[in-house]
C-alpha positions as CSV (number, residue, x, y, z in Angstrom):
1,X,122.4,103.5,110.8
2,X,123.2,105.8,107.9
3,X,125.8,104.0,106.7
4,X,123.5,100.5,106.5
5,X,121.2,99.2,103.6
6,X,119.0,97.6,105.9
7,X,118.3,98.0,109.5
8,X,117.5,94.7,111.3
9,X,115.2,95.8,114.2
10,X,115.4,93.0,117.1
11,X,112.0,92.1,118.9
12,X,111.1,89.8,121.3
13,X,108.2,87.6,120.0
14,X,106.4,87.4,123.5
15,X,105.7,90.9,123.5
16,X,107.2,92.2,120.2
17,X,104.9,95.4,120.9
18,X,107.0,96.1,123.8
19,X,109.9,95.5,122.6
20,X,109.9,97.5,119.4
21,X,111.3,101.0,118.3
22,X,109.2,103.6,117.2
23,X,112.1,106.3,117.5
24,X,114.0,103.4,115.1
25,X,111.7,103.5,112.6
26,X,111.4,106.8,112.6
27,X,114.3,107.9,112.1
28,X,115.3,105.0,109.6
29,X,112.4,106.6,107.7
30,X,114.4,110.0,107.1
31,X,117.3,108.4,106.7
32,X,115.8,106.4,103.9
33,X,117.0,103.5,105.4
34,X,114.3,100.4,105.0
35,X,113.4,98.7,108.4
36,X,113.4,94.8,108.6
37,X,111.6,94.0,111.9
38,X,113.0,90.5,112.8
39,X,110.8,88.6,115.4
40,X,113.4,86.5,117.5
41,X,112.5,83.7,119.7
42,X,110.0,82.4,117.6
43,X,110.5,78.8,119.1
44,X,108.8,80.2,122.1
45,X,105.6,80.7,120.7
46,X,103.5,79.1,118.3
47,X,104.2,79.2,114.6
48,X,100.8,80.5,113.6
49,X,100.7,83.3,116.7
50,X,104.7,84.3,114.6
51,X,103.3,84.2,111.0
52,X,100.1,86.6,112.6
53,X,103.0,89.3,113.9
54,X,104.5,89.2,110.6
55,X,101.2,90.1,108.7
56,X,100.5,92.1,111.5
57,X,103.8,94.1,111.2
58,X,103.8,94.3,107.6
59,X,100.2,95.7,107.7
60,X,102.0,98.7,109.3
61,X,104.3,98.6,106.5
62,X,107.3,97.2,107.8
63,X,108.4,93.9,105.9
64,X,108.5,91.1,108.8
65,X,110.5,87.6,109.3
66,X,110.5,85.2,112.2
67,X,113.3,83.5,113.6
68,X,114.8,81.9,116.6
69,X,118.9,82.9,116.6
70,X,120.0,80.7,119.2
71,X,118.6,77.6,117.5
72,X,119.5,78.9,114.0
73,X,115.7,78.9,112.8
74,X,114.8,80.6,109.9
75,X,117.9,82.3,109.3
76,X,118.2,81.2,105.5
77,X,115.0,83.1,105.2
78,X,116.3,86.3,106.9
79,X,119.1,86.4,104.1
80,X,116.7,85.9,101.3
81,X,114.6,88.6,102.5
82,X,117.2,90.8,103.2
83,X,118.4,90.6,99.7
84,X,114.4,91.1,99.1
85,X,114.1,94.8,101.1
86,X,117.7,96.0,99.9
87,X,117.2,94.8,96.2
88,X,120.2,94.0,94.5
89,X,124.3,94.0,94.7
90,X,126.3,95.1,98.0
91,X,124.2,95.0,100.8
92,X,125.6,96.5,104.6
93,X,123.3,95.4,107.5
94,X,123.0,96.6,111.0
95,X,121.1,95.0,113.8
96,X,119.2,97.1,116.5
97,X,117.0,96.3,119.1
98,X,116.2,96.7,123.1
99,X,118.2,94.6,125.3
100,X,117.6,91.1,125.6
101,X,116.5,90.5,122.3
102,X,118.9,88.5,121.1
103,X,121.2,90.8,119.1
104,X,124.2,89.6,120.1
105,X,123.3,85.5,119.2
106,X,121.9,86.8,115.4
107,X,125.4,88.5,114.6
108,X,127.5,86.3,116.0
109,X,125.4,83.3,114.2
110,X,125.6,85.6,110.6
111,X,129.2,85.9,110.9
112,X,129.3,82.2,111.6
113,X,133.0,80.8,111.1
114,X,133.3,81.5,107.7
115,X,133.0,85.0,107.8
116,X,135.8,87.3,106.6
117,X,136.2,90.7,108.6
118,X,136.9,93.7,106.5
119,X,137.9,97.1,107.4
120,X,136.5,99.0,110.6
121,X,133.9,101.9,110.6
122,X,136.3,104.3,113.0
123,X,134.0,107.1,114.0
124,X,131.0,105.8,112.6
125,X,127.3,107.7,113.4
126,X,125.8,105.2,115.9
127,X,128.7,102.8,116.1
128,X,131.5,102.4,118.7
129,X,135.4,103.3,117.2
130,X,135.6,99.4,117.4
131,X,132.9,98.2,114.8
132,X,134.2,95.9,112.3
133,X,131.9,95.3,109.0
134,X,132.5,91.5,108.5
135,X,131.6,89.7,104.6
136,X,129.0,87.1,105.7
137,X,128.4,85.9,102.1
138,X,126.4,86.5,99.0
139,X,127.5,90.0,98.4
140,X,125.8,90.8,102.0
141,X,128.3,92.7,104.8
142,X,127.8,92.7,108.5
143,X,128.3,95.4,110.8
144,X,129.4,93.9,114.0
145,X,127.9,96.7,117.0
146,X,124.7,95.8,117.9
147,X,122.9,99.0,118.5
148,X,121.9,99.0,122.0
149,X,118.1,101.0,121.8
150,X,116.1,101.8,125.2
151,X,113.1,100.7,125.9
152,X,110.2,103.0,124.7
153,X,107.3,100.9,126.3
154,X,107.4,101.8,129.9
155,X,105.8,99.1,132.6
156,X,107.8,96.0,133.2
157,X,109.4,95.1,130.2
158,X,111.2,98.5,130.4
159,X,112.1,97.7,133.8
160,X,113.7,94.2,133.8
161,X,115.6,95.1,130.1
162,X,116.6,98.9,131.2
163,X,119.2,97.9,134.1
164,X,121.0,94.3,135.8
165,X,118.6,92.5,137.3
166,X,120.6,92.8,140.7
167,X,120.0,96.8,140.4
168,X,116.4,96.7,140.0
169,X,114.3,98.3,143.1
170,X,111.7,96.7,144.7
171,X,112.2,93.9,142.8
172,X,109.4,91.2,143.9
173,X,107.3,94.0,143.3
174,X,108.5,93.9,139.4
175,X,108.9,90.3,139.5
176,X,104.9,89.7,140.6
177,X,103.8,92.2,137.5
178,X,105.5,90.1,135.2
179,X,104.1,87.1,136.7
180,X,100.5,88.5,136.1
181,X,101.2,89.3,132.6
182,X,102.4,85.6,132.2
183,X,99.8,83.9,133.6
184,X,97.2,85.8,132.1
185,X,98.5,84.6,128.4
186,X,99.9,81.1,129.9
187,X,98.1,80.1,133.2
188,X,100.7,77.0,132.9
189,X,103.7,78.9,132.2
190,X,105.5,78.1,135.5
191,X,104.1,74.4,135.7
192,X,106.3,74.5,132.3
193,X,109.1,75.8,133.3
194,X,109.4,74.7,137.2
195,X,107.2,71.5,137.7
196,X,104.9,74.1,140.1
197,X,101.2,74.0,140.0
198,X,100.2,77.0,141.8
199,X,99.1,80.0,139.6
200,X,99.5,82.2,142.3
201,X,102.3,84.6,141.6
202,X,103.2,84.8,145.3
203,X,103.0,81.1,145.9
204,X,105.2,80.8,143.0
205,X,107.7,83.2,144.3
206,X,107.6,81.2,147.4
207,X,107.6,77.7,146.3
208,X,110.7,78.6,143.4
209,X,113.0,79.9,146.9
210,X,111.9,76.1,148.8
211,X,112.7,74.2,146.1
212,X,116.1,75.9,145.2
213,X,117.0,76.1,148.7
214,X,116.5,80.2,149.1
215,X,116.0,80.3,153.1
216,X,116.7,82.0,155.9
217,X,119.1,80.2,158.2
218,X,117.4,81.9,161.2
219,X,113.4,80.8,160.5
220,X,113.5,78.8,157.1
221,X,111.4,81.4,155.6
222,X,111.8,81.3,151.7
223,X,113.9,84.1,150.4
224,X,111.5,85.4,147.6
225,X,114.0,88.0,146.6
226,X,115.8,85.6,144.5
227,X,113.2,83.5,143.6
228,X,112.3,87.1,142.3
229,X,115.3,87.8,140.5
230,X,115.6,84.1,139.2
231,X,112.3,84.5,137.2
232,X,113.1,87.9,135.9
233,X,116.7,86.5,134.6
234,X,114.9,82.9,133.4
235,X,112.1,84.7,131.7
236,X,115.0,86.6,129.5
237,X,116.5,83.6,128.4
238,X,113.6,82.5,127.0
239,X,112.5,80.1,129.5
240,X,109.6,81.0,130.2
241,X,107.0,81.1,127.5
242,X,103.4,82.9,126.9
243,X,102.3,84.8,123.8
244,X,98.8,87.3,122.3
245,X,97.8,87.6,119.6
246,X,98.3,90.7,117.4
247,X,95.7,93.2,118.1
248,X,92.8,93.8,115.5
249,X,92.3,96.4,113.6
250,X,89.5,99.0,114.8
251,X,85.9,98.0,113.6
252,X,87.4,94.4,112.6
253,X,85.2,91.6,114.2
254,X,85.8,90.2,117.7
């Protein structure tokens, strides 16, 4: 990160609280590098719950955009405004964030095709010995290592982002937390995304294994481990949606 202008910092905008770095900015702030939170997936939620995190994050004093990577949205506007944070002529950018986030989608879309690679940062502070720094245009260079940050947050979004879903104990366990967390912000988040009506997370579970075929050969039970595991993975990708709102400041009214 020292070596950067800007640090993009990656957060998911279902649960960007979650999903954000405190140890990030933190140590951006010694390093006097200035923090450009970057709330992806911003198709998934609507646009006024977006614009709310971005005055929300600002108000803790970290300049905010919204965008959705994987459907190029609001791109243009991350390049203006890192220009913006940087201020003027070469700018080097680095993008951080927990897993899942979408780092990989943003860099790869930034380079685009266009993009001309440059030379490598070989032993790098926070960089692998294969980092290339790639010219993406307008006097703005890309460093190509997406810096991989755990997750600070604890509780299930820790969980499911912290290992392979296929390595994750007691997994309908985690699964049914998440569910709860869903349904509370989006009671029809699963009528959405899988045609089922039920907003019981274990009838979910249950109904998701019939209707993809998950059953036991020996008593046609439904096997809820992968119905499990297929929510955890869909919910990821981005297809399952729910969103909050921003919390309030203390003493503001209800």
């Amino acid at each position: 990160m020292g070596v950067s202008d800007v640090a993009l910092e990656l957060v998911d905008s279902r649960n960007p609280i979650a999903t954000r770095s405190r140890k990030l900015e933190r140590a951006a702030e010694k390093l006097g590098v200035p923090i450009l939170v970057v709330i992806n997936k911003a198709d998934l939620i609507p646009r006024r719950v977006a614009e709310a995190w971005r005055e929300w994050f600002e108000e803790q004093g970290l300049r905010a955009v919204y965008i959705a990577a994987q459907r190029r949205m609001g791109t243009r506007v991350l390049r203006r405004v890192i220009k913006d944070v940087a201020g003027r002529g070469q700018i080097t950018v680095s993008v951080f964030g927990v897993p899942k986030v979408g780092k990989s989608t943003l860099i790869n879309i930034l380079k685009g095709r266009h993009s001309a690679r440059t030379s490598p940062y070989p032993g790098s502070p926070g960089y692998t010995t294969h980092a290339q720094v790639y010219k993406i245009g307008g006097g703005i260079y890309l460093i190509d290592s997406p810096g991989i940050l755990p997750p600070e947050s604890g509780g299930v979004e820790a969980i499911i982002r912290s290992a392979p879903v296929d390595s994750i104990k007691n997994i309908i366990q985690v699964a049914l937390e998440l569910m709860k967390t869903i349904l509370q912000h989006n009671p029809y988040a699963f009528l959405e995304a899988y045609g089922i009506e039920s907003r019981d997370p274990d009838e979910i579970l249950r109904e998701l294994a019939r209707m993809r075929g998950w059953l036991y050969k020996r008593d046609k039970e439904p096997i809820i481990e992968e119905a499990a595991k297929a929510i955890i993975r869909d919910y990821l990708a981005g297809k399952i949606s729910y969103f909050f709102m921003p919390p309030r400041p203390e003493g503001s009214p209800g």
